[in-house]
KEKE-3310 file (N, C-alpha, C; in steps of 0.2 Angstrom, whole numbers, plus 5000, padded with zeros to 4 digits):
npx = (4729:4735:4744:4741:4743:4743:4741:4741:4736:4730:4722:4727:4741:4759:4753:4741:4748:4754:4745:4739:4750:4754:4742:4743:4751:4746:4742:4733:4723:4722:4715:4717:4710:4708:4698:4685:4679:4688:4696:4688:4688:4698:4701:4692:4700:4708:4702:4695:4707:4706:4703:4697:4692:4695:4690:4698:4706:4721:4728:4717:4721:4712:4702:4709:4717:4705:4701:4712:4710:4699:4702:4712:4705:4697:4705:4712:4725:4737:4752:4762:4762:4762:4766:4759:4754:4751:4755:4758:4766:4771:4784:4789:4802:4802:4788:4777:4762:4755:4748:4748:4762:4758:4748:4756:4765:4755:4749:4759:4770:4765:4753:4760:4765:4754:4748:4760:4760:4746:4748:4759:4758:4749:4751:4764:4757:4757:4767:4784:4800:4805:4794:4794:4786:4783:4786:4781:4790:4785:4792:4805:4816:4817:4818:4830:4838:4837:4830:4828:4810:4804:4805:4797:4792:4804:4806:4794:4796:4808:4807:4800:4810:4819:4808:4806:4817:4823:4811:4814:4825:4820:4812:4822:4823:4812:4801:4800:4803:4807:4806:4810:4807:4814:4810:4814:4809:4793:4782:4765:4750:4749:4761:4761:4750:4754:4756:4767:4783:4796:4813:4823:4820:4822:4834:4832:4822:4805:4803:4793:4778:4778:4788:4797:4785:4787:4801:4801:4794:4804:4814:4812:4813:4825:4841:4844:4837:4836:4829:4834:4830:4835:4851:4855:4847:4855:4868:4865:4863:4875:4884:4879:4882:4898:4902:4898:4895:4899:4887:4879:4882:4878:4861:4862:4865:4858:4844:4845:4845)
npy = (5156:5173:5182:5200:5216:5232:5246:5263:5282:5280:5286:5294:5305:5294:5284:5282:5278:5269:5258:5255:5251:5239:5232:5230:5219:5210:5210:5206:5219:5228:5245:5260:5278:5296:5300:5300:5300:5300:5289:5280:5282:5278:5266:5259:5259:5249:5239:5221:5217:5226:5221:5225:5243:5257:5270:5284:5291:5293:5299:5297:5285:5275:5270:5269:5255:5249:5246:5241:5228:5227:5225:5216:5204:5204:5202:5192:5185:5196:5203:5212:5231:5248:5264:5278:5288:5306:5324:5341:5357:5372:5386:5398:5396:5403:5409:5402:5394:5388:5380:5373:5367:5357:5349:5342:5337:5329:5321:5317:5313:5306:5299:5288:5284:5276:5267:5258:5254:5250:5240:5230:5218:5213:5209:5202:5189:5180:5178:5172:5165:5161:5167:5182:5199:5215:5231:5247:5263:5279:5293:5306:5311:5326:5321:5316:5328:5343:5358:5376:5383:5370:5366:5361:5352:5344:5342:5336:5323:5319:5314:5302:5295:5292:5284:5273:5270:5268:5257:5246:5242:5237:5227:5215:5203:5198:5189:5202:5215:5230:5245:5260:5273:5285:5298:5308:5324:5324:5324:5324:5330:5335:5342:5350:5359:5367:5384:5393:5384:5377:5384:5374:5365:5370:5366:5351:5346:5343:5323:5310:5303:5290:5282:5286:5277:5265:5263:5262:5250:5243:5245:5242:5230:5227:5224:5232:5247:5257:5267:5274:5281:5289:5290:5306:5308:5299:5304:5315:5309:5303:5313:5323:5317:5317:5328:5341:5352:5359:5353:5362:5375:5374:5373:5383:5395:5391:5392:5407:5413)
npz = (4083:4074:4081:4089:4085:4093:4091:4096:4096:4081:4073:4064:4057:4060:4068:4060:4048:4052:4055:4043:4035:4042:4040:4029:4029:4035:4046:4061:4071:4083:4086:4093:4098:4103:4095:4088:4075:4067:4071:4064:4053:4048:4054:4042:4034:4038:4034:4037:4045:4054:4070:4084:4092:4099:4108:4117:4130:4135:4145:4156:4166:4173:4161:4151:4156:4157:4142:4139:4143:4138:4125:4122:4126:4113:4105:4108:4105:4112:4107:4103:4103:4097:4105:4100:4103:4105:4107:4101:4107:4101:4105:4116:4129:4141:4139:4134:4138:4153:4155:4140:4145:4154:4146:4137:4147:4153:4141:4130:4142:4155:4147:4141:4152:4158:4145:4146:4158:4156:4147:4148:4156:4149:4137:4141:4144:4132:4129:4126:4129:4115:4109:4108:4115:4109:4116:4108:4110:4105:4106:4100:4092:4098:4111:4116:4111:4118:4110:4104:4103:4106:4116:4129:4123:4120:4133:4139:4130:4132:4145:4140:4134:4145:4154:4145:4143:4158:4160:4151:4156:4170:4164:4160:4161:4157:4146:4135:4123:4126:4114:4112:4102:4092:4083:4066:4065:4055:4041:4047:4050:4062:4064:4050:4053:4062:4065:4064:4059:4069:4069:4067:4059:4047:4045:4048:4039:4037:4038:4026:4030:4027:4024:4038:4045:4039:4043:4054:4056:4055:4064:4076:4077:4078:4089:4105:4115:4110:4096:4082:4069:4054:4046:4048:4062:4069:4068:4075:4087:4094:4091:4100:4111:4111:4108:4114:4112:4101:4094:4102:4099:4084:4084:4093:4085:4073:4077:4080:4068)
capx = (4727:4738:4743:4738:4745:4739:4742:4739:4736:4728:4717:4730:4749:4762:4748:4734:4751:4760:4740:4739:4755:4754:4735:4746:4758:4741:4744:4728:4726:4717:4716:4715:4713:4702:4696:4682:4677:4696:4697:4684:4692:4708:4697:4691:4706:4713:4697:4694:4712:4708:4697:4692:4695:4694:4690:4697:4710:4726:4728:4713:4723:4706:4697:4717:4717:4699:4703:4717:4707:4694:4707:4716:4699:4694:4710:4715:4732:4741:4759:4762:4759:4766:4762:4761:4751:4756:4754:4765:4764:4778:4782:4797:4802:4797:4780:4771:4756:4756:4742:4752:4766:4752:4745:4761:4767:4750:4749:4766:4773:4759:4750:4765:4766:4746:4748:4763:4755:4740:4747:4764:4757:4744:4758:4769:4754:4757:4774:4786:4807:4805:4790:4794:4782:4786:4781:4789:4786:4786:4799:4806:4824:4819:4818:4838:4843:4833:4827:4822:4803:4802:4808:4791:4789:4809:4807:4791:4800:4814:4802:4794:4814:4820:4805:4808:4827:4822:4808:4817:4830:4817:4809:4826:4823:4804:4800:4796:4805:4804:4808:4809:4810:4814:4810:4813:4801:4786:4774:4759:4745:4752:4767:4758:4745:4758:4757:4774:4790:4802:4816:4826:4815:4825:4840:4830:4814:4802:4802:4786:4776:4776:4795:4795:4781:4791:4808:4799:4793:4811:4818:4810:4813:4832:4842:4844:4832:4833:4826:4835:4828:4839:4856:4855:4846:4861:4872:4866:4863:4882:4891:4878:4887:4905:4904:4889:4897:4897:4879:4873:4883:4875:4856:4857:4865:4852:4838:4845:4842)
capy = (5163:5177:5188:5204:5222:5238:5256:5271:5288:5278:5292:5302:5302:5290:5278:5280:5277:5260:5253:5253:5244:5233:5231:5229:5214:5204:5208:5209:5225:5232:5252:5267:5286:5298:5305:5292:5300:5299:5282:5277:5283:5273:5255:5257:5259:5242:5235:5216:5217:5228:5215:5230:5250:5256:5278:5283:5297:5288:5303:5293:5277:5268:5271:5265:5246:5245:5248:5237:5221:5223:5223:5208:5199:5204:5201:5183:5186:5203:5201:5218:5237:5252:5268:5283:5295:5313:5332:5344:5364:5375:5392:5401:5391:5405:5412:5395:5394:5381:5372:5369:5363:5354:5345:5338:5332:5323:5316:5314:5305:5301:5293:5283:5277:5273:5264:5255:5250:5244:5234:5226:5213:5209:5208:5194:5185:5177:5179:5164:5166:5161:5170:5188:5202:5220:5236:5251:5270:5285:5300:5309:5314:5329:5319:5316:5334:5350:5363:5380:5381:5365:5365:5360:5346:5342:5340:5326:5317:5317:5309:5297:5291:5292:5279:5269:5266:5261:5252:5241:5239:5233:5221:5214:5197:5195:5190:5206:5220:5235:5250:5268:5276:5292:5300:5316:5326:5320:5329:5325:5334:5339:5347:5354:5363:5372:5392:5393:5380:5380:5388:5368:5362:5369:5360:5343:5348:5336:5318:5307:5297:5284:5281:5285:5270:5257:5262:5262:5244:5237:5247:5239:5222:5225:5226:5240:5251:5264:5265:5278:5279:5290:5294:5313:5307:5293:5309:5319:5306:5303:5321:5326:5312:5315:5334:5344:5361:5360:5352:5367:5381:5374:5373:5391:5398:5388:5397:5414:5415)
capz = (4081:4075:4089:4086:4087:4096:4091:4099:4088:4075:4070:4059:4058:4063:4071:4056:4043:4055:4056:4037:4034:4047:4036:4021:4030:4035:4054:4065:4072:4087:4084:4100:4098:4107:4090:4085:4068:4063:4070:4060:4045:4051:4053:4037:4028:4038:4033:4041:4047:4062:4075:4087:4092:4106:4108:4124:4132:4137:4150:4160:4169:4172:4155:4148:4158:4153:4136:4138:4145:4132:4116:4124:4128:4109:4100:4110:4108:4109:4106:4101:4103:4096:4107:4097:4104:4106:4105:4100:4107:4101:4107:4118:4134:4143:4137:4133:4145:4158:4150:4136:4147:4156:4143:4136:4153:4154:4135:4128:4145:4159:4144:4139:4158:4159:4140:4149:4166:4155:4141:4146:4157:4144:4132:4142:4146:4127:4127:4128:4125:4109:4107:4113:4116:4109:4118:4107:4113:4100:4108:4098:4093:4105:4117:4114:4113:4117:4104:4105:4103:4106:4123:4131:4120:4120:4139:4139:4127:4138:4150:4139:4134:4152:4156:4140:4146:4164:4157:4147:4160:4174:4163:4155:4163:4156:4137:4131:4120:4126:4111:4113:4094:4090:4074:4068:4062:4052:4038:4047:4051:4067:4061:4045:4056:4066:4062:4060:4059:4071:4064:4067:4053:4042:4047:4048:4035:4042:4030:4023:4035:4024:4024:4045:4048:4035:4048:4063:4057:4055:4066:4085:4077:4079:4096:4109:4119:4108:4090:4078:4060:4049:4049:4054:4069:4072:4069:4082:4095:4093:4092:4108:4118:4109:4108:4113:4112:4093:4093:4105:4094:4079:4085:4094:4078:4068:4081:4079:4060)
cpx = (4733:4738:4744:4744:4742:4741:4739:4740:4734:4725:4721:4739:4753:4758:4743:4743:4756:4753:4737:4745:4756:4746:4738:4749:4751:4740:4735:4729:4721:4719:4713:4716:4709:4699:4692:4678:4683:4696:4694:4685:4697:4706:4694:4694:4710:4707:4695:4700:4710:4702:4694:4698:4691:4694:4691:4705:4715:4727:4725:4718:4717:4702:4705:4717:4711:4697:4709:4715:4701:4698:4709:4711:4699:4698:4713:4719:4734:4748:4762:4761:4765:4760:4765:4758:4753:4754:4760:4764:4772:4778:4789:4796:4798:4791:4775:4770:4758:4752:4746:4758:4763:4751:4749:4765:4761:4748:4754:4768:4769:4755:4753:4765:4762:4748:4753:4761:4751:4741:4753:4761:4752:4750:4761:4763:4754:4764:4779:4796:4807:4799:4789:4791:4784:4784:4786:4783:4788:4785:4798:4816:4826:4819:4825:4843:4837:4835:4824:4817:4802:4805:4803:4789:4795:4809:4800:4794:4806:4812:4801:4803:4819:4816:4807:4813:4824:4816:4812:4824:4826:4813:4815:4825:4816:4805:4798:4802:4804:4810:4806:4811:4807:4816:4811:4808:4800:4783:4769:4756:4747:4759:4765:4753:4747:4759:4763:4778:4794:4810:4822:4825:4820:4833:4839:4824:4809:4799:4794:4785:4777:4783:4797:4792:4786:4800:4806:4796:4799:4814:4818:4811:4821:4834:4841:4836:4831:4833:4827:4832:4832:4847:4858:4853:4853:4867:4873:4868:4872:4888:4886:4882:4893:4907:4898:4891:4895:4892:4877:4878:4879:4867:4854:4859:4860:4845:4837:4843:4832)
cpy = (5167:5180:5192:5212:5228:5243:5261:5276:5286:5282:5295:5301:5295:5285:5275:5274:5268:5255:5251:5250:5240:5230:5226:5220:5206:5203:5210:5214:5226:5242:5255:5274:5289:5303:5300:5292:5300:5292:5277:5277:5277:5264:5253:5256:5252:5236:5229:5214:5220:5223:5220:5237:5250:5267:5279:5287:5292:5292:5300:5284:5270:5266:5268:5258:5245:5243:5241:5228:5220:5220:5217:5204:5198:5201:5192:5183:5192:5204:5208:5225:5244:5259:5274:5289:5300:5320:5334:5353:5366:5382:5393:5396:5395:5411:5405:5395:5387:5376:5370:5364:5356:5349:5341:5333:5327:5319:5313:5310:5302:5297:5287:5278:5273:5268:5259:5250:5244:5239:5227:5222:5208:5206:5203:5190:5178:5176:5175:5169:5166:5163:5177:5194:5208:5226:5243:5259:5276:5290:5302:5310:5321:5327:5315:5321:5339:5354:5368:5379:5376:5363:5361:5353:5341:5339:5334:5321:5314:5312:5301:5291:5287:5287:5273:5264:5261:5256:5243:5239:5234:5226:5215:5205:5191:5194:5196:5212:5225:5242:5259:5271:5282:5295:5307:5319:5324:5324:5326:5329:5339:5345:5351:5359:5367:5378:5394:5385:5380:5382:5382:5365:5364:5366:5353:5346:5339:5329:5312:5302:5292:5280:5280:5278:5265:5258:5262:5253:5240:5239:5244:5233:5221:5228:5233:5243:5255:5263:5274:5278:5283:5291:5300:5312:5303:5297:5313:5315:5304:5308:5325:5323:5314:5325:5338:5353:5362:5357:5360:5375:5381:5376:5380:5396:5397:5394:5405:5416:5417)
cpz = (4080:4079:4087:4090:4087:4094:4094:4094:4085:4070:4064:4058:4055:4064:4063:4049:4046:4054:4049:4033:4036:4043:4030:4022:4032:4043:4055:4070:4076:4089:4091:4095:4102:4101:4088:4079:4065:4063:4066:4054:4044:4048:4045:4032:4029:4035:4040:4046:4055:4067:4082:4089:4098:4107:4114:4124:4137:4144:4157:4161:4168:4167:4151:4149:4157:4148:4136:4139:4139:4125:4118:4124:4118:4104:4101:4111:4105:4111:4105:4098:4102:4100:4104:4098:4105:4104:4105:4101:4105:4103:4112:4125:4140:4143:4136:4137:4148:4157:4147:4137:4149:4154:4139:4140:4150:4146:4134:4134:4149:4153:4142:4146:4158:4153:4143:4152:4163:4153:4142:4149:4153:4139:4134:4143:4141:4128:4130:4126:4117:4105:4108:4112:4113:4112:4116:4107:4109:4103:4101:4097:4097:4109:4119:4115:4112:4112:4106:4101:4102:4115:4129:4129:4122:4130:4141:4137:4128:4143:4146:4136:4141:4154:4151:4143:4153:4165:4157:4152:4165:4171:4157:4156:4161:4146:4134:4128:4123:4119:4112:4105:4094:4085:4075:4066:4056:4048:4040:4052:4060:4067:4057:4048:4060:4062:4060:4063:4062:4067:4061:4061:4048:4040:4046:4047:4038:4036:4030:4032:4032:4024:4034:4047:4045:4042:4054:4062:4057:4059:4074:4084:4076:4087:4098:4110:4114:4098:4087:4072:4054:4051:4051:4062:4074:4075:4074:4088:4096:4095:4098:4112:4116:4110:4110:4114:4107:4091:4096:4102:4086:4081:4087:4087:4075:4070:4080:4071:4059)
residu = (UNK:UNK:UNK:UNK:UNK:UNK:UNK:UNK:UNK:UNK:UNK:UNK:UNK:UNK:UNK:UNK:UNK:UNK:UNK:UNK:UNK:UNK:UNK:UNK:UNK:UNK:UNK:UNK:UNK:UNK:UNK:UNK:UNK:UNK:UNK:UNK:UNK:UNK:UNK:UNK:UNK:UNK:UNK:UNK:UNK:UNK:UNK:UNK:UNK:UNK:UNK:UNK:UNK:UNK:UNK:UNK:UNK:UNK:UNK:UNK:UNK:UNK:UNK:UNK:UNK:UNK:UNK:UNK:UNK:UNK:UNK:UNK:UNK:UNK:UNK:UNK:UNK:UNK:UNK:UNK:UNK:UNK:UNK:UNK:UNK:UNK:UNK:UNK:UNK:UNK:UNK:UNK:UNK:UNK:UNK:UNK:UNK:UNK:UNK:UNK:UNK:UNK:UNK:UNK:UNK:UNK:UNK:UNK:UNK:UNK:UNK:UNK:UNK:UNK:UNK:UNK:UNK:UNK:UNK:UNK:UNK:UNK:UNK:UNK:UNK:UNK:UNK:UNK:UNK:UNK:UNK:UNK:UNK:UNK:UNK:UNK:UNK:UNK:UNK:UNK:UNK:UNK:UNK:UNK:UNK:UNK:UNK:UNK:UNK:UNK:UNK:UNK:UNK:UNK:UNK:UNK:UNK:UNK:UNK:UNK:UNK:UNK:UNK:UNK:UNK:UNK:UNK:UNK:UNK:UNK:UNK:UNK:UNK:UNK:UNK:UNK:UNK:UNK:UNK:UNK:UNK:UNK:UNK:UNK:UNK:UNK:UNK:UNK:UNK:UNK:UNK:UNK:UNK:UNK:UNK:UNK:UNK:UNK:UNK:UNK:UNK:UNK:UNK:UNK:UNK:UNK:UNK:UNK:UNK:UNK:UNK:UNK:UNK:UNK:UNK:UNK:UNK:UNK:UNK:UNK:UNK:UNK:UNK:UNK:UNK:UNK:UNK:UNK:UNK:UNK:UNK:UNK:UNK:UNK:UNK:UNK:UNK:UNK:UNK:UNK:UNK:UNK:UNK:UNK:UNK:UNK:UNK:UNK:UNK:UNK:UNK:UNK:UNK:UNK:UNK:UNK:UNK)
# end
């Protein structure tokens, strides 16, 4: 049997856009969101391709590893999982409410841990040397270099790379992949329903999902922990490590405009 691949956030985005080309490539697919009138949209679109979904708050650990034993029960073999879930609040560092803080901790990174926890050992269960398991987690290129109004978010996603790395270090000895990719921004729904744009956007205008998922598909099936997709992003992560005076002169320039 084909071994099968997980997505998280399938609902919309990044997740609804990797589980319809991964539909497109013939892969079976087992689909999560906690939105389960989106995700229904989602399965309909992969048609017979997706083999089960699963409705459920990554936030919750136990309702996550129960989630995670049924998919692998349903799917047979699950070889590979892209975790994409996430929120996005934006707003000054300090005036954003502590919910908002809050609820980015607890989705953007504690859900990455819990999706982690649940699925990597299901993941090697199949997973041979020559058979290796992928487990890739969607950061962000804030999660590379802070951004005003995005500072709240730039700080999970710091977390969810900061885990990635020592992730992928602890399990360097086991068959399994571990990718951390950091996109920049994205036109979807999550970004288009922001009251305003942060003022960085216009610096890096945010590019197609459709372009995004096709690089996020080629981009965890090449070496390294960490999964860049254009070259601005390549640029940054580069001239932060080489220079970061003249990264954080450009950005608060950028911010004051």
């Amino acid at each position: 049997m084909k071994p099968a691949w997980l997505v998280t956030g399938a609902a919309s985005g990044i997740g609804r856009e990797l589980s319809q080309q991964l539909a497109a490539r013939n892969e079976r697919l087992v689909l999560w969101d906690r939105d389960a009138e989106a995700l229904a949209k989602t399965q309909a679109m992969c048609g017979s391709q997706c083999v089960h979904s699963e409705t459920l708050d990554v936030v919750d650990f136990q309702a996550t590893r129960d989630a995670a034993v049924r998919s692998a029960e349903a799917a047979g073999t699950l070889r590979y999982a892209i975790h994409c879930a996430g929120i996005l609040r934006v707003g000054s560092a300090l005036t954003m409410s502590p919910a908002d803080y809050r609820a980015m901790i607890e989705i953007n990174y504690l859900g990455t841990v819990h999706v982690a926890q649940a699925l990597a050992p299901l993941l090697l269960q199949h997973a041979t040397p020559q058979q290796r398991a992928r487990l890739a987690l969607v950061a962000s290129v804030a999660g590379l270099r802070a951004i005003p109004s995005l500072t709240g978010y730039s700080a999970s996603k710091h977390a969810v790379v900061g885990f990635g790395r020592g992730l992928s270090d602890e399990l360097y000895r086991q068959p399994i992949d571990v990718r951390v990719v950091c996109p920049p921004a994205v036109d979807t729904p999550m970004v288009r329903n922001l009251a305003q744009l942060p003022a960085i956007y216009r610096l890096s205008p945010p590019q197609s999902v459709e372009g995004i998922a096709a690089a996020i598909l080629r981009g965890i099936e090449r070496p390294g922990w960490l999964t860049l997709l254009d070259a601005p992003s390549k640029l940054l992560w580069n001239l932060e490590r080489t220079f970061p005076k003249s990264v954080g002169w450009v950005v608060q320039r950028m911010s004051d405009s």
